[in-house]
MILOKE-105949 format. One record per residue (C-alpha): residue number from 1; chain; x, y, z. Coordinates in Angstrom, 3 decimals. Example, Ala and Ser with C-alpha at 12.3 -4.5 7.8 and 13.67 -1.06 7.14 Angstrom:
<vexvos>
+-----+-------+----------+----------+----------+
|   n | chain |       px |       py |       pz |
+-----+-------+----------+----------+----------+
|   1 |     A |   12.300 |   -4.500 |    7.800 |
|   2 |     A |   13.670 |   -1.060 |    7.140 |
+-----+-------+----------+----------+----------+
</vexvos>
This chain:
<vexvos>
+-----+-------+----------+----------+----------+
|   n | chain |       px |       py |       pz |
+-----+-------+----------+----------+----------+
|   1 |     A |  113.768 |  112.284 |  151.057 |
|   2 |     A |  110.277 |  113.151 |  151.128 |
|   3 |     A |  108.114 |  115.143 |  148.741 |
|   4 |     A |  104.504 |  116.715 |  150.081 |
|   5 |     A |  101.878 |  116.375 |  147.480 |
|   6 |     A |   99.370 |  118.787 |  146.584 |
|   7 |     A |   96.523 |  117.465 |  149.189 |
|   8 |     A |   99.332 |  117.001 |  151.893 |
|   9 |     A |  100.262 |  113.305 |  151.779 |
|  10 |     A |  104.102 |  112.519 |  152.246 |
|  11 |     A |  105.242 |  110.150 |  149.502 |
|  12 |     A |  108.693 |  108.436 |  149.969 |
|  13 |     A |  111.506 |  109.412 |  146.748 |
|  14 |     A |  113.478 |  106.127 |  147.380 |
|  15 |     A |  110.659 |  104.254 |  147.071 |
|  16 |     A |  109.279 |  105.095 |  143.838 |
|  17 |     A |  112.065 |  105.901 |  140.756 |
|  18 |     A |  110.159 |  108.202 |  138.669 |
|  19 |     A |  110.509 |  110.587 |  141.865 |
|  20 |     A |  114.363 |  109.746 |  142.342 |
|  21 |     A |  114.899 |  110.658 |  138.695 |
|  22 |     A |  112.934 |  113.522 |  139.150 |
|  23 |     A |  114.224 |  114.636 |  142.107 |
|  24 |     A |  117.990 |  114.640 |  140.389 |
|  25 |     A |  116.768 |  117.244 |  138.017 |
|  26 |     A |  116.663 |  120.628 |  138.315 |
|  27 |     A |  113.512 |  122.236 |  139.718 |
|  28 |     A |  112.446 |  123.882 |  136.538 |
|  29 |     A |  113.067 |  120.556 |  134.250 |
|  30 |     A |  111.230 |  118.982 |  137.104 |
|  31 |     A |  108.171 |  120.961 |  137.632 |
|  32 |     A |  107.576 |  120.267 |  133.785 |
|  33 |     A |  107.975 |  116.794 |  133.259 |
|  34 |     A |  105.605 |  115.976 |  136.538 |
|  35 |     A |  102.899 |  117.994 |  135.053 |
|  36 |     A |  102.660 |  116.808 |  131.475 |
|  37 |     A |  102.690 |  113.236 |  133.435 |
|  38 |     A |   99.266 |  114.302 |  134.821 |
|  39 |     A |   97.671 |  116.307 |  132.262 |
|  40 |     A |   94.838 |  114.125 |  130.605 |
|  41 |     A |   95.078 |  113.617 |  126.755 |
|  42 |     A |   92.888 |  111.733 |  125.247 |
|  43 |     A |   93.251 |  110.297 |  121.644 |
|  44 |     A |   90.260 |  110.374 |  120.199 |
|  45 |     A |   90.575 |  114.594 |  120.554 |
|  46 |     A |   90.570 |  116.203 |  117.110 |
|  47 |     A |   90.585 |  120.008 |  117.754 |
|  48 |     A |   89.867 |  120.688 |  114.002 |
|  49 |     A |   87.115 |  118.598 |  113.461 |
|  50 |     A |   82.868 |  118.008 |  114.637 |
|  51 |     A |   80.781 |  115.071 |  114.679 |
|  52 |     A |   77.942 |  114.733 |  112.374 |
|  53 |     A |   74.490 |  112.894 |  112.511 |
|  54 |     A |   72.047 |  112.530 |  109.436 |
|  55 |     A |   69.094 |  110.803 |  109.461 |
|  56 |     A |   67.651 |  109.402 |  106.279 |
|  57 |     A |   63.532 |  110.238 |  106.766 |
|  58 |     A |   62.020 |  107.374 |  104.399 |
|  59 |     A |   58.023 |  107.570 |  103.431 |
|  60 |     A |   57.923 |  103.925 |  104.844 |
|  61 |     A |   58.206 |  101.529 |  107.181 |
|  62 |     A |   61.580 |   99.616 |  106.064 |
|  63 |     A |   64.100 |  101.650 |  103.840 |
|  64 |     A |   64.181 |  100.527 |  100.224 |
|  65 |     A |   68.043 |   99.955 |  100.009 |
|  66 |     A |   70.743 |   98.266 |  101.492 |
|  67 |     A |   72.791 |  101.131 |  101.924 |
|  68 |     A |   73.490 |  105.077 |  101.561 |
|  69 |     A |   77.044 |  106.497 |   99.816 |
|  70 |     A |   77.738 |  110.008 |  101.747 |
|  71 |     A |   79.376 |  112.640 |   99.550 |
|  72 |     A |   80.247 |  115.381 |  101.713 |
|  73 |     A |   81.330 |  118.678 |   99.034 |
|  74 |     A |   83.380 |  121.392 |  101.014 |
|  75 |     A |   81.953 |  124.803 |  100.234 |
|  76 |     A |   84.800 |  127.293 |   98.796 |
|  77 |     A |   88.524 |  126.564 |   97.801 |
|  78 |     A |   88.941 |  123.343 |   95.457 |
|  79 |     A |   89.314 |  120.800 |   98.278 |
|  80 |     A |   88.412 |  117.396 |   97.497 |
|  81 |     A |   84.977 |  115.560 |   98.445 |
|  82 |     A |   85.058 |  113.047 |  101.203 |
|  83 |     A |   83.024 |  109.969 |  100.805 |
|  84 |     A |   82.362 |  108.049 |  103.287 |
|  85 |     A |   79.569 |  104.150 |  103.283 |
|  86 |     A |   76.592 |  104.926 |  105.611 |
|  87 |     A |   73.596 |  102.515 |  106.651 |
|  88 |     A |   69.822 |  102.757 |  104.985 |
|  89 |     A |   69.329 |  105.138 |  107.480 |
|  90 |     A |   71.697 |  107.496 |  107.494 |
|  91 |     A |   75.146 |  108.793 |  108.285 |
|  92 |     A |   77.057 |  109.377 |  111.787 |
|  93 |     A |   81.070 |  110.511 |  112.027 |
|  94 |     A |   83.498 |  113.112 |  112.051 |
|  95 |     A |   84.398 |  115.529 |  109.703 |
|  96 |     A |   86.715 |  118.614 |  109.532 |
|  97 |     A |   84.849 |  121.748 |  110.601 |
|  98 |     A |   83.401 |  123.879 |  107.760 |
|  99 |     A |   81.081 |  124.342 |  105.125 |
| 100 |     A |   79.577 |  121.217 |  102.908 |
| 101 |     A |   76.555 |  120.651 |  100.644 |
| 102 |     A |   75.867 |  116.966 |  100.490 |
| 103 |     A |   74.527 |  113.639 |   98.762 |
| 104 |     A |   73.993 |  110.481 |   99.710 |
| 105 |     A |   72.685 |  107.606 |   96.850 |
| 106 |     A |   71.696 |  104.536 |   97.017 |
| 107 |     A |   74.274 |  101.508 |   96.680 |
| 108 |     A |   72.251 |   98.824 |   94.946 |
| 109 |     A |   70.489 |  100.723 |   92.074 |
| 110 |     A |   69.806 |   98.596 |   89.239 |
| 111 |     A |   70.572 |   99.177 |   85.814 |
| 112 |     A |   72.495 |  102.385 |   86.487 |
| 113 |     A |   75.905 |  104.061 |   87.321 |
| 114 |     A |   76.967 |  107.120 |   88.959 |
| 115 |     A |   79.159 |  109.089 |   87.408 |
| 116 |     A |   80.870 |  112.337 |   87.792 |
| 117 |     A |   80.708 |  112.060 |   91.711 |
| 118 |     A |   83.882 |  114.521 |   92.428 |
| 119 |     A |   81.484 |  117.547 |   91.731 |
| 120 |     A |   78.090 |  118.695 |   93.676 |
| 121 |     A |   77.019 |  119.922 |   90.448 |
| 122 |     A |   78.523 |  117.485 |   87.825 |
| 123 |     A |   77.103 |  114.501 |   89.981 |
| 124 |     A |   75.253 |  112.415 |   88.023 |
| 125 |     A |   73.667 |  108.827 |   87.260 |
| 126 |     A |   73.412 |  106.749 |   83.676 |
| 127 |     A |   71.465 |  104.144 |   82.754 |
| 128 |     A |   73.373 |  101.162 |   81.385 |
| 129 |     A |   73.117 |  100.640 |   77.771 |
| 130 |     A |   71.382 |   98.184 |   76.556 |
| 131 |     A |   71.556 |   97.353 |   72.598 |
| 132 |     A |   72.867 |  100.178 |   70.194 |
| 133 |     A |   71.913 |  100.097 |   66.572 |
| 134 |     A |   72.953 |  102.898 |   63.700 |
| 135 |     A |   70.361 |  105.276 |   64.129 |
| 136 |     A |   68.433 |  104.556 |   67.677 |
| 137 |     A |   70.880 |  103.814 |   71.440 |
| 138 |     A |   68.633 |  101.401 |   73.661 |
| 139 |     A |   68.884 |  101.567 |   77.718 |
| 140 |     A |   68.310 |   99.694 |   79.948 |
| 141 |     A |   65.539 |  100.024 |   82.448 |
| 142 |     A |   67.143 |  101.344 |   86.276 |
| 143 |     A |   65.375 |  100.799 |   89.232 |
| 144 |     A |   66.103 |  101.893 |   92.759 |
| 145 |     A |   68.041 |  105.007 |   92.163 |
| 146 |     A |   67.637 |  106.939 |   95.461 |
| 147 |     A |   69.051 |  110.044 |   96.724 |
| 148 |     A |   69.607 |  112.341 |   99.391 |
| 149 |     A |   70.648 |  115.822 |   99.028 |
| 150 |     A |   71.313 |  118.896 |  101.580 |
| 151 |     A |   72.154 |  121.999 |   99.912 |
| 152 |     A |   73.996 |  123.374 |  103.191 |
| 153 |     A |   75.599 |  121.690 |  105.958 |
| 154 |     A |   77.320 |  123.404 |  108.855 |
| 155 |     A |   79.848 |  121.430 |  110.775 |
| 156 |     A |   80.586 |  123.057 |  113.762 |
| 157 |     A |   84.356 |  122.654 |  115.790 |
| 158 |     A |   84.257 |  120.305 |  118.457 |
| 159 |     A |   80.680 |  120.005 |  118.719 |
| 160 |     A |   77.949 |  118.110 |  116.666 |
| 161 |     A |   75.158 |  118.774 |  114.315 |
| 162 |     A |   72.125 |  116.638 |  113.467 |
| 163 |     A |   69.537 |  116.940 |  111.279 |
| 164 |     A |   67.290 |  114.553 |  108.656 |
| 165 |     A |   66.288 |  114.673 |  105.147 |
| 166 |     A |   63.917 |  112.569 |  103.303 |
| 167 |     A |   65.278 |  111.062 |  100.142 |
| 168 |     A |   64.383 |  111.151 |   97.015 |
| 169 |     A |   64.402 |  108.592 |   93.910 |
| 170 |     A |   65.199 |  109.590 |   90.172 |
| 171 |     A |   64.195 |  105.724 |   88.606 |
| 172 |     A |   60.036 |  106.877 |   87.851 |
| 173 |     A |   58.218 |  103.713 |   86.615 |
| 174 |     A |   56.038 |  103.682 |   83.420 |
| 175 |     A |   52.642 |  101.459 |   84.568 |
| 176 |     A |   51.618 |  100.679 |   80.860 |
| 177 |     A |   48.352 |   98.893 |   80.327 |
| 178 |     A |   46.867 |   97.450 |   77.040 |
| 179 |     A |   42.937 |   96.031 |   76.406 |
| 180 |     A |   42.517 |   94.192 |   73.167 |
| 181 |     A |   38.830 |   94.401 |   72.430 |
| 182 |     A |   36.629 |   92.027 |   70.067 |
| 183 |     A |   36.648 |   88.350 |   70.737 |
| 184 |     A |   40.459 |   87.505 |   69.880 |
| 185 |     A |   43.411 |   86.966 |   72.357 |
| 186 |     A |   46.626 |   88.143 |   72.408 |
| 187 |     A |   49.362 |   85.053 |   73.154 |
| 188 |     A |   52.176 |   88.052 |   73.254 |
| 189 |     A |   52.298 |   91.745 |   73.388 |
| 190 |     A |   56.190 |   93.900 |   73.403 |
| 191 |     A |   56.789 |   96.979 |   72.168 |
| 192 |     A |   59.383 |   99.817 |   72.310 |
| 193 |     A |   59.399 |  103.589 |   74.004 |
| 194 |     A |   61.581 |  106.523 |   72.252 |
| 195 |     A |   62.458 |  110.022 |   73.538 |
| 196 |     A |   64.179 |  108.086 |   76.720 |
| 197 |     A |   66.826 |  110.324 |   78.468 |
| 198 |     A |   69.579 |  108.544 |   79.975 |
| 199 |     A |   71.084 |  110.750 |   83.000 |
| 200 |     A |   69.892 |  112.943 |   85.317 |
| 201 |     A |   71.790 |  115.526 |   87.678 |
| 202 |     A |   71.623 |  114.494 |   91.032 |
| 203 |     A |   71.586 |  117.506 |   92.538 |
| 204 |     A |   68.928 |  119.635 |   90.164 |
| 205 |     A |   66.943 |  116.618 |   89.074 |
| 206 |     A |   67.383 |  117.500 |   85.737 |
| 207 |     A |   67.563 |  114.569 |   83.493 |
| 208 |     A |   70.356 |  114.952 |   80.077 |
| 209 |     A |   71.638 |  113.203 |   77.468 |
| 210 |     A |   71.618 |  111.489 |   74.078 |
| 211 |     A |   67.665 |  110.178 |   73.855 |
| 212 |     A |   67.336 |  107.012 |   72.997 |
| 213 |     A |   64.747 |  104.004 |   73.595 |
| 214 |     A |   64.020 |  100.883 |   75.652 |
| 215 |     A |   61.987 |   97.814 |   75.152 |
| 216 |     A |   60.091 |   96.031 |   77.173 |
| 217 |     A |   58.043 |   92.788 |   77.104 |
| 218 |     A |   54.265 |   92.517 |   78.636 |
| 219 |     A |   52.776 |   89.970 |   80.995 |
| 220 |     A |   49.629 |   88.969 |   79.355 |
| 221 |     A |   46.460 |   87.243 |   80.800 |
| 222 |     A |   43.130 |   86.986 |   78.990 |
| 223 |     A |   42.758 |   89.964 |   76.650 |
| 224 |     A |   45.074 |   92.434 |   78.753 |
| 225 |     A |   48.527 |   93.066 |   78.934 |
| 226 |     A |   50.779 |   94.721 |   81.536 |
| 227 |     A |   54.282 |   96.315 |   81.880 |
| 228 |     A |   56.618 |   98.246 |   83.968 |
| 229 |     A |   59.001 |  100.578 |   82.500 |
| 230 |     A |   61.798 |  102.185 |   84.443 |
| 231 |     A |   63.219 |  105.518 |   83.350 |
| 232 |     A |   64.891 |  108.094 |   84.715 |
| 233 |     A |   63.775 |  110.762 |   81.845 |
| 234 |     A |   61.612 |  111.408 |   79.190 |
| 235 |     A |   62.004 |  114.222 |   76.623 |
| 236 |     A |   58.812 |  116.187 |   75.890 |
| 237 |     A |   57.803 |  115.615 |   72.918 |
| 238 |     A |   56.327 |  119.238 |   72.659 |
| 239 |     A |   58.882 |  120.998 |   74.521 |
| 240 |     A |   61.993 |  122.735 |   72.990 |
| 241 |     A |   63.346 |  120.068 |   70.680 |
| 242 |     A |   59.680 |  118.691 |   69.019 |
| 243 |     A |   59.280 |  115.648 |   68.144 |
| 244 |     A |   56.900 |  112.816 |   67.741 |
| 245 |     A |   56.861 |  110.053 |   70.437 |
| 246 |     A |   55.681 |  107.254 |   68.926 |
| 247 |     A |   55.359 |  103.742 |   70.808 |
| 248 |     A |   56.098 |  100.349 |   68.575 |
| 249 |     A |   53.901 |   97.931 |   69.367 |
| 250 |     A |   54.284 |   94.108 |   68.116 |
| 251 |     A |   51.349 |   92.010 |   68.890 |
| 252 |     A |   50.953 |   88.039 |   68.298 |
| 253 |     A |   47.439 |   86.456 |   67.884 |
| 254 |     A |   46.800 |   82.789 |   69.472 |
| 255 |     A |   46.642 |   81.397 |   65.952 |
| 256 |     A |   49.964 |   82.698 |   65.091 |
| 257 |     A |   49.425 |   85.797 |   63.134 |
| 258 |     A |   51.283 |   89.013 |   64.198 |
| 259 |     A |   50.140 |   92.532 |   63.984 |
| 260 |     A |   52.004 |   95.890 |   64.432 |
| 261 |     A |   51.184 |   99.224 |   65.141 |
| 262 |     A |   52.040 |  102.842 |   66.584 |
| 263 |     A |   50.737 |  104.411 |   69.496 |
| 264 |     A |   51.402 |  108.067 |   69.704 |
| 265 |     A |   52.213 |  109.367 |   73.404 |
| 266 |     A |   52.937 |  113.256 |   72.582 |
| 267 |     A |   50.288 |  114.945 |   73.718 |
| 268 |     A |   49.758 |  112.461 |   76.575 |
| 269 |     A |   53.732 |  112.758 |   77.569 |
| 270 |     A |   53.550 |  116.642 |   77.045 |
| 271 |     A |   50.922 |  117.189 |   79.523 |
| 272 |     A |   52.226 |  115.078 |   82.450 |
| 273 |     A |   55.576 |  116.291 |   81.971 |
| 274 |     A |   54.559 |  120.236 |   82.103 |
| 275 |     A |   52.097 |  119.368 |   85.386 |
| 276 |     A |   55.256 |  117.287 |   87.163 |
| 277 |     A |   57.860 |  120.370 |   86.291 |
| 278 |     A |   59.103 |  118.564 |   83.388 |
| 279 |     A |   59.597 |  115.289 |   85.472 |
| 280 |     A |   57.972 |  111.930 |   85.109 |
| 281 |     A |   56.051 |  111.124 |   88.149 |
| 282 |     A |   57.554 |  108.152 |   90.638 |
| 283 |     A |   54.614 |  106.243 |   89.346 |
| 284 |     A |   52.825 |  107.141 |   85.900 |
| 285 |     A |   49.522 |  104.890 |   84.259 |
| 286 |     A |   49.179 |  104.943 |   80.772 |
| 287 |     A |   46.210 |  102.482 |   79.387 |
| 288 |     A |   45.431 |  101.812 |   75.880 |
| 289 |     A |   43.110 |   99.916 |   73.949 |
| 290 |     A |   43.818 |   97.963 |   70.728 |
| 291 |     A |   41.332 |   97.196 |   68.517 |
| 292 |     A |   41.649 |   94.996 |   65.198 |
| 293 |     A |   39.692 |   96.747 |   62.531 |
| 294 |     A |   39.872 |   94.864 |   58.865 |
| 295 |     A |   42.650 |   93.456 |   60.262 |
| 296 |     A |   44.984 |   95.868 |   61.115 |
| 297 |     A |   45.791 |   96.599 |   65.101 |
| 298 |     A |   45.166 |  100.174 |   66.118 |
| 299 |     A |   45.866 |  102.030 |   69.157 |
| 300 |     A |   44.622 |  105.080 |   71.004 |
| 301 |     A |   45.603 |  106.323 |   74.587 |
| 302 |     A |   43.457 |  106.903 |   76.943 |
| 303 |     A |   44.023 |  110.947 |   77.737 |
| 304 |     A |   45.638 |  111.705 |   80.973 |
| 305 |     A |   44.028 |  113.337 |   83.684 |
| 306 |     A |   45.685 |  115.895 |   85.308 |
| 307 |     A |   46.661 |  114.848 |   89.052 |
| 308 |     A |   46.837 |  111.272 |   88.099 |
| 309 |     A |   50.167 |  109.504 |   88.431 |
| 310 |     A |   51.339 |  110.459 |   91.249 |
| 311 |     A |   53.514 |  108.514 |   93.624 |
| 312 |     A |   55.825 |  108.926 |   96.309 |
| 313 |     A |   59.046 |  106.739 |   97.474 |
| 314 |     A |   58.173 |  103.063 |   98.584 |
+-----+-------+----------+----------+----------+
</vexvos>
């Protein structure tokens, strides 16, 4: 028995048993069963779904983490947000077709936690805490808190999107800077920096939360001191809750003797806060110079100068 293809060429039925067993059935059966042997189906096909490619945009060379966390939040209904580990540079998969807002954050921030992640709007990151006593909490210092947010991602069915962001960080570091004058020498200089707010909303920028403090320790060499203090927020001191930031200063003198004093950051904190949009730049200088007068330390700030202290991601 012989069957003519569809470009013509006789095939033999005793030859090949697919056709025999074909051939036994009825026409109808059989017209169906050799077509869905021919149809083409691949697997990787997901008719509900589109790829997506996001490019993290850094302001340098080699990005300053070792990874990205995508959080992809469907817009409308209550479904659940899909979270998926990307590279430093971005994001590339499938997702179901729709509506999403997203962020991505860093996955090797220091001295910080996110929290709250299930929620575009309750997202969130903590710094750790550090010491607690009665009346004051202590933080720690975080470092490397990055983000990357899109308020409005279309994923379109069976086809792909791609775009690029440039992220973002939320850990702002506190370049502080002390001159002793006169003719002594301080052998150690630490200190301690109220109004400190823990969290910030990832998605607003908006920092929150009990204010505490953190302490740091300087590096000193000659008659200067230096320190780096990470944050993530400050509360202004002259803003809707007022309040006097005051900075505790302990300093030890090569022969032994120890001095302590107060600096007071308000007005300086006030005004870099309300020209930042109530945020502490990425990188912020404060100097000040200690002077021992009849043998008590005193402080004063140098003012700051509107335009100074800015930074960028690095």
């Amino acid at each position: 028995m012989n069957i003519r293809k569809q470009y013509g060429k006789r095939i033999n039925v005793r030859k090949n048993p697919w056709l025999r067993f074909v051939s036994s059935l009825s026409p109808a059966v059989a017209l169906l069963l050799l077509q869905g042997s021919c149809a083409e189906r691949p697997l990787d096909v997901r008719p509900t779904e589109g790829h997506v490619v996001i490019h993290a945009s850094w302001n340098s060379a080699t990005p300053p983490t070792s990874g990205l966390r995508f959080y992809f939040y469907p817009q409308g209904g209550d479904s659940t947000a899909l979270s998926y580990d990307g590279s430093p540079t971005g994001f590339e998969g499938d997702l179901p077709a729709g509506e999403y807002r997203v962020i991505a954050c860093s996955t090797d921030a220091r001295n910080a936690a996110y929290q709250d992640m299930e929620s575009y709007s309750s997202a969130s990151v903590t710094a750790t805490g550090d010491a607690q006593s009665r009346s004051l909490s202590y933080y720690a210092q975080p470092s490397g808190v990055y983000v990357l947010r899109l308020s409005d991602l279309t994923v379109p069915l069976q086809d792909t999107v791609e775009t690029s962001s440039v992220p973002d960080t939320l850990s702002s570091g506190m370049n502080l800077s002390f001159l002793l004058l006169g003719s002594e020498s301080p052998a150690s200089l630490s200190g301690l920096i109220r109004g400190i707010q823990p969290s910030v909303f990832i998605a607003t920028g908006q920092s929150w939360g009990e204010t505490g403090a953190t302490s740091f320790t300087t590096v000193v060499s000659g008659n200067e001191a230096t320190a780096e203090i990470g944050m993530l927020g400050i509360l202004d001191p002259l803003g809707s809750l007022p309040y006097r930031n005051l900075m505790d200063l302990t300093l030890t003198l090569n022969d032994g003797t120890v001095q302590t004093t107060q600096v007071d950051l308000t007005q300086f904190l006030s005004d870099v806060l309300n020209a930042n949009g109530g945020s502490v730049p990425v990188e912020l200088s404060v100097e000040v110079e200690l002077r021992l007068i009849d043998a008590q330390l005193v402080a004063s700030v140098k003012p700051w100068n509107d335009g100074s202290g800015e930074g960028s991601v690095k």
